[in-house]
Structures are given as structure tokens and as C-alpha cells.
N, C-alpha and C positions, 0 to 999 in steps of 0.2 A: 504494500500500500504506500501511495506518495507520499510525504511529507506535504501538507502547505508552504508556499513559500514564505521566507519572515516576513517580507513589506511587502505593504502594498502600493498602489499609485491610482489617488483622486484627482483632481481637477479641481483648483478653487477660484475661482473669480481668474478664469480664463490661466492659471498657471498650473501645471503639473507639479505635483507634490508628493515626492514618494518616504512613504516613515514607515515604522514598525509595525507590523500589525496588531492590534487591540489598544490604538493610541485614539485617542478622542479627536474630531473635526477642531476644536480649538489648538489645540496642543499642535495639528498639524499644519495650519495658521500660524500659528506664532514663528513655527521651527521655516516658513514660509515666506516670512516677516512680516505678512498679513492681518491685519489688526482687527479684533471681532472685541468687539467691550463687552468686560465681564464685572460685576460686582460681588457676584457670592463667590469665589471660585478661593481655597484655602489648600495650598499644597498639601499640608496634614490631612486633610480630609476626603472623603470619595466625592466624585464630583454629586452636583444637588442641583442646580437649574433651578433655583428658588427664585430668581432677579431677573429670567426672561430676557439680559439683555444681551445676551449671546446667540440669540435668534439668527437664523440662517436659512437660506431656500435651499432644498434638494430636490432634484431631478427625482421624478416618478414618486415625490413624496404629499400629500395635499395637503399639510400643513407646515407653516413654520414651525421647525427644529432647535432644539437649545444643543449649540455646539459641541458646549464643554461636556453632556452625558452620550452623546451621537460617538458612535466606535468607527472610525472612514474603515472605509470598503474599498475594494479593490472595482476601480470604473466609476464610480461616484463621484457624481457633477454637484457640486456646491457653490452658490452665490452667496458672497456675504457684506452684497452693497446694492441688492436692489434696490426700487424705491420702496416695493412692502415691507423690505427688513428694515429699513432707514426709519419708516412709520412708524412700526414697531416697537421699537428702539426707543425712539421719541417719546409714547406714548406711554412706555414704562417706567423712562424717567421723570415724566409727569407727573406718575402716579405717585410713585417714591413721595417728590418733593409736594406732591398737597399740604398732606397736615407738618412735612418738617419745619421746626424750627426759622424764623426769620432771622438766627442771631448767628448768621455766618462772620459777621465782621468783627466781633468778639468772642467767637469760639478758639475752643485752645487747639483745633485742628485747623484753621481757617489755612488755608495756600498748601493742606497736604491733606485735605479732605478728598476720599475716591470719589463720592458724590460729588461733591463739587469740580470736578477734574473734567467728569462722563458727563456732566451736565456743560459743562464749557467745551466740550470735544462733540457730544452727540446728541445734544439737546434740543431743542425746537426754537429757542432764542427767545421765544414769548411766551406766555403763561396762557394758558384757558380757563385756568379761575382770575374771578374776580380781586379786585383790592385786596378786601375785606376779608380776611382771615378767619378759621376760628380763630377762637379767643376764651379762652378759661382765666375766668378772674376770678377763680374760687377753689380751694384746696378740697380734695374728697378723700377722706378719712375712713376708711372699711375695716370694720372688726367682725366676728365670725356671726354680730346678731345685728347688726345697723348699720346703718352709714350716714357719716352727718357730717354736714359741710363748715372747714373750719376756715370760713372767708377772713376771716378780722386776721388769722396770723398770715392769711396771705397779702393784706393789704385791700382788702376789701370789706366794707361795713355793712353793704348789703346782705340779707339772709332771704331766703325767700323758701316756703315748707312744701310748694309744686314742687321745687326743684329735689327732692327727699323724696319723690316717687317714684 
């Protein structure tokens, strides 16, 4: 009986890329020098495709693919610059940055922030929300029988007993 051979050879955005076999579509990108933005991806760990933003088109596949758990194949045609995956992409760092923080100019990550990096590199430039933020101006304090709002230590004198429902 053959052996398989040890690599294979995909196609990534018009280039032939031949790695190992059982290397993931990103890994073969990178090794490619082909840039696919990832934000969950922790060498320590097995890959997890939790951040979507590794998305990628494959030939005979009908949906977007997250690179970093996709194992490349031998013949496997991969785009990882359409405009759907560009969309994509966008649409997830969107999502991310809804409810995040507006205090990037005083955070202690600010200029080595990955969010903030992917969002200056693959972002959409403009926002789809509004202004107008949430806004929590009221501390919620949960113990195993209640929960009661302790506005006054957060700077807030308002109490209001709808909001205790």
C-alpha cells in the first residue's frame, strides 16, 4: 500500500503553496506570506475559529470557511481577498467593537491593542451604530438571592426599583 505523500499543494489567492500535510489554510498563508487576520488564534492552543475573522472562500465549498481550523488539501483553490470575505471580515469587527469600551486613548494597551490593529488594517472605516452608546451608569451587584443596584458608589444618585426586574 502507498504511502501519502507528506505535502500537499493548494492555490491561495492565485499562488501555489505547497506545506505539510494536516497544516491548516492559515498557517499555509502565513508560510505564503499571505495575510488572513486572525484574532482568537493562541499557538498553545488547538485552533477554535471563535473571531470568524479568518474567513476565507473555497472552491466547491458554499460557505465561508474559518482558515485557521480548515486542514489545505491537496488541489484546493482558496480566496482570501474576495469582496464577501472582505465583508465578512468587516462585519465581524463590527461586531466585536459594538458594546467595546470607548477608552482606547487611555487604555494600558492602546498602540498594541490586536483589536485595535485588525480594526485599523480590516475595518470598514465607519461605524453602523449610532453616537450614542450604551451606557451603564449604575453598578449591578448579584449575590446568590438578589441583585440590587449600587448607583451612589458608582457615581450615580439615581435609583430606580423597574430597573430591579
Amino acid at each position: 500500500m502507498a504511502e501519502p505523500p507528506a505535502t500537499v499543494t493548494l492555490t491561495i489567492d492565485g499562488r501555489a503553496v505547497t506545506v505539510a500535510r494536516g497544516t491548516t489554510v492559515w498557517h499555509a498563508a502565513q508560510q505564503a506570506g499571505i495575510d488572513i487576520p486572525i484574532f482568537c488564534y493562541l499557538d498553545r492552543m488547538p485552533p477554535l475559529g471563535a473571531c470568524r475573522q479568518c474567513f476565507v472562500r473555497v472552491e466547491k465549498m458554499p460557505r465561508l470557511q474559518t482558515s485557521c481550523t480548515l486542514v489545505a488539501e491537496e488541489g484546493m483553490v482558496v480566496s482570501a481577498s474576495t469582496p464577501d470575505v472582505r465583508a465578512a471580515q468587516e462585519r465581524n469587527l463590527e461586531f466585536l467593537l459594538i458594546n467595546h469600551p470607548l477608552d482606547c486613548p487611555i487604555c494600558d494597551k492602546g498602540g498594541e491593542c490586536p483589536l485595535q490593529d485588525q480594526t485599523f488594517a480590516y475595518g470598514p472605516g465607519r461605524s453602523a451604530t449610532s453616537p450614542s452608546r450604551s451606557r451603564w451608569d449604575r453598578c449591578w451587584c448579584w449575590t446568590a438571592s438578589a441583585a440590587f443596584s449600587a448607583g451612589a458608589a458608582c457615581g450615580s444618585a439615581r435609583s430606580s426599583p423597574a430597573m430591579m426586574r
